[in-house]
C-alpha positions as CSV (number, residue, x, y, z in Angstrom):
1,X,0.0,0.0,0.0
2,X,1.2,3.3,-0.8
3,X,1.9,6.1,2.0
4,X,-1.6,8.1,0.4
5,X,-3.5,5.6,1.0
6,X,-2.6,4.5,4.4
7,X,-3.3,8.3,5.6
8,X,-6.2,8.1,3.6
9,X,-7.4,4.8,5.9
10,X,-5.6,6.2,9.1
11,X,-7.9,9.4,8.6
12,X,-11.1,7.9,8.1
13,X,-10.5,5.3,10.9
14,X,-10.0,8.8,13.0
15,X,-13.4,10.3,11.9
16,X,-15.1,7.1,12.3
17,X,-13.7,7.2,15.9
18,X,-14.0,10.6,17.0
19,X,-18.3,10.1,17.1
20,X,-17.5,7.1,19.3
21,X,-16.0,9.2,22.1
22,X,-18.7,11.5,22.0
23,X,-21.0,9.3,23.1
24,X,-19.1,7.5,26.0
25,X,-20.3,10.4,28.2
26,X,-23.4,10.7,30.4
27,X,-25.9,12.8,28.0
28,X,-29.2,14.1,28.1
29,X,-31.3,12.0,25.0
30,X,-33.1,15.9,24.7
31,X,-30.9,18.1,24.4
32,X,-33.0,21.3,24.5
33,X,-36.3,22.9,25.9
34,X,-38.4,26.0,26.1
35,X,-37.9,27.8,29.7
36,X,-41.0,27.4,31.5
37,X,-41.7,23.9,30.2
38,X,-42.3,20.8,31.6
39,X,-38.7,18.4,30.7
40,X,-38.6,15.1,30.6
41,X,-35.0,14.2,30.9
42,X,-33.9,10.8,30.3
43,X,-30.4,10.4,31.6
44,X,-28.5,7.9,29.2
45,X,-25.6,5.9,30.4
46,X,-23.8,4.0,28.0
47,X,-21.2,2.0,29.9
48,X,-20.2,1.8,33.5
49,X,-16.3,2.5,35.3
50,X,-13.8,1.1,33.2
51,X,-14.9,-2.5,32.5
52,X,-16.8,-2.6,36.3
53,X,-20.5,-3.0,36.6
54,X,-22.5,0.4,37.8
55,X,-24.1,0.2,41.2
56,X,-25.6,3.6,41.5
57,X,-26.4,6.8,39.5
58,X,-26.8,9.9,41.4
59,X,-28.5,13.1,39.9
60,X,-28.2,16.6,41.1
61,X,-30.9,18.5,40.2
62,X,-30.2,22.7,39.4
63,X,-31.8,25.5,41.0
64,X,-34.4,26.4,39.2
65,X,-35.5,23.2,38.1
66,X,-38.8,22.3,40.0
67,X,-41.7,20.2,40.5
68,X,-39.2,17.3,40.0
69,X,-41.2,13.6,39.8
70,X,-38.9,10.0,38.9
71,X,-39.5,7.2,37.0
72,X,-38.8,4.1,39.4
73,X,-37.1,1.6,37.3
74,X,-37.5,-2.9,38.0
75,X,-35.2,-3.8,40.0
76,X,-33.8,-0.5,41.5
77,X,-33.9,1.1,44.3
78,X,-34.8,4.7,44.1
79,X,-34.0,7.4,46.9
80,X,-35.4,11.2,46.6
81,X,-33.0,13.7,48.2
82,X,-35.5,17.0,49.2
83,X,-34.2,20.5,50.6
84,X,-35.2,24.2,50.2
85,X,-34.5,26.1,47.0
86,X,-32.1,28.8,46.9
87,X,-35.2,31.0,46.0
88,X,-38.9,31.2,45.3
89,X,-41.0,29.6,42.0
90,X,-44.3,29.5,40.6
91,X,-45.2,26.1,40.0
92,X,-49.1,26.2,38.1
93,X,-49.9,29.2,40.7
94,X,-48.3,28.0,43.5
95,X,-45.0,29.5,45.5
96,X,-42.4,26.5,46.1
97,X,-39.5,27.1,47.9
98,X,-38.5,23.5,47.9
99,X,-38.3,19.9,46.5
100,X,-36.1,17.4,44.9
101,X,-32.5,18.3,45.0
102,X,-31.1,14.6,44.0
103,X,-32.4,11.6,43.1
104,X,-30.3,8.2,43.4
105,X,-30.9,4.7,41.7
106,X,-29.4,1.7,43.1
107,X,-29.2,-1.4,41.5
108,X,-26.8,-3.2,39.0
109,X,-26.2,-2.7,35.8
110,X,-23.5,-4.9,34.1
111,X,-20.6,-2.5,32.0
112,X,-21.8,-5.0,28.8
113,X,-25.2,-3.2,28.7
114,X,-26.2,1.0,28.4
115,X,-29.8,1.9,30.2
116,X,-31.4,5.2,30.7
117,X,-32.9,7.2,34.1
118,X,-35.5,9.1,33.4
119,X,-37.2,11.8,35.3
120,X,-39.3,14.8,34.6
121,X,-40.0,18.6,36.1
122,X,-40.1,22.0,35.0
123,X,-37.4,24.4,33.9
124,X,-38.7,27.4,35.6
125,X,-38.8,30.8,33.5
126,X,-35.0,31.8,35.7
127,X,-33.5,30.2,32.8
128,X,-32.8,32.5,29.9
129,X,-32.8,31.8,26.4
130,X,-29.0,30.7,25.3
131,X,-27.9,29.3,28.4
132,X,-26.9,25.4,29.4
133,X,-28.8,23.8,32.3
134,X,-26.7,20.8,34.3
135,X,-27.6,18.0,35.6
136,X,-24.2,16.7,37.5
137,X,-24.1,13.1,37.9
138,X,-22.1,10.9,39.6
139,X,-21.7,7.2,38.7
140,X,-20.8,4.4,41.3
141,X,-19.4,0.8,40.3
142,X,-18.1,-2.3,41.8
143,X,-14.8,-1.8,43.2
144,X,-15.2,1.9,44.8
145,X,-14.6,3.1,41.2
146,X,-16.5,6.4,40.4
147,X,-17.7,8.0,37.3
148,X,-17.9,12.0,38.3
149,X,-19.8,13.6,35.2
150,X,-20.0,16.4,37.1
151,X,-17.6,19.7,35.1
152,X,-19.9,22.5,34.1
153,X,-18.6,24.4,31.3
154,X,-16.7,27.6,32.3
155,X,-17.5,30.8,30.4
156,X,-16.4,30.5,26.7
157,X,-15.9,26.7,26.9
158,X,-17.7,23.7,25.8
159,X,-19.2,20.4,27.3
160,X,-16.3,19.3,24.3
161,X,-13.6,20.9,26.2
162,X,-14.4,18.7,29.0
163,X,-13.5,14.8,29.9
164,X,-16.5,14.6,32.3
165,X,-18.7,16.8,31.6
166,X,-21.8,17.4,33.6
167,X,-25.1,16.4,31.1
168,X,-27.1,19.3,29.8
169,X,-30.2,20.7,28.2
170,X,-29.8,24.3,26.2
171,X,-32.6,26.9,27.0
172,X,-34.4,27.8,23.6
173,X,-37.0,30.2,23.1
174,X,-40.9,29.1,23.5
175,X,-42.4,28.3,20.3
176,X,-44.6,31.2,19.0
């Protein structure tokens, strides 16, 4: 083979790489919503701590984000973390000043296999148009080995720029 056409086949074995990485992060399967909307975030995890099964997936839920309900999943154990909010919300006419601030699955989930966690609540109108809302999420395993998917972009940087980034949804505006 000549020297073009193995850096031909090296790149394209590259770009047919790079969208694999992508995806061995924690992500969001939506990956934006209207402030002031009902989300329904289901929390993909496509493979547990390197090569160990995961035991647990805990979800921090942002201020802001309210009225939070789970989805219990067969054979998991789910725990609901409550506490105030840093400030006040209108939730279908009603002031809350607190609710779900993590929720945490346990069960067992074998590195082979990718599930999701879904749960669902409202991105109060705080958010503005533009901006990234995070869900930080930390991933337990057999072993003590930890997953922390837990860096929030700094200004002028990217989920991309990031090894673990925290999972989020981008603020878009309501549909007219």
């Amino acid at each position: 083979m000549t020297k073009t056409k193995l850096a031909a086949l090296g790149a394209a074995a590259l770009l047919l790489a790079a969208p694999v990485t992508a995806f061995a992060h924690v992500t969001l399967e939506t990956p934006q919503a209207p402030a002031g909307s009902t989300y329904k975030a289901v929390l993909r995890l496509p493979h547990g701590c390197a090569g160990a099964a995961t035991l647990k997936v805990r979800v921090q839920m942002p201020e802001g984000f309210i009225g939070v309900k789970p989805m219990p999943k067969a054979g998991w154990t789910l725990d609901i973390i409550k506490g105030k909010y840093e400030g006040s919300y209108d939730l279908y006419g009603n002031t809350v000043t607190e609710g779900v601030k993590e929720l945490s699955w346990t069960g067992n989930l074998p590195d082979d296999y990718y599930d999701e966690f879904v749960f669902r609540g409202t991105l109060t109108k705080a958010f503005a148009t533009g901006a990234t809302v995070y869900f930080p999420v930390v991933q337990e395993c057999e072993g003590g080995k930890v997953e922390r998917w837990i860096e929030v972009p700094a200004d002028g940087k990217t989920s991309d720029d990031y090894e673990s980034p925290a999972p989020g949804v981008k603020i878009i505006a309501p549909a007219k």
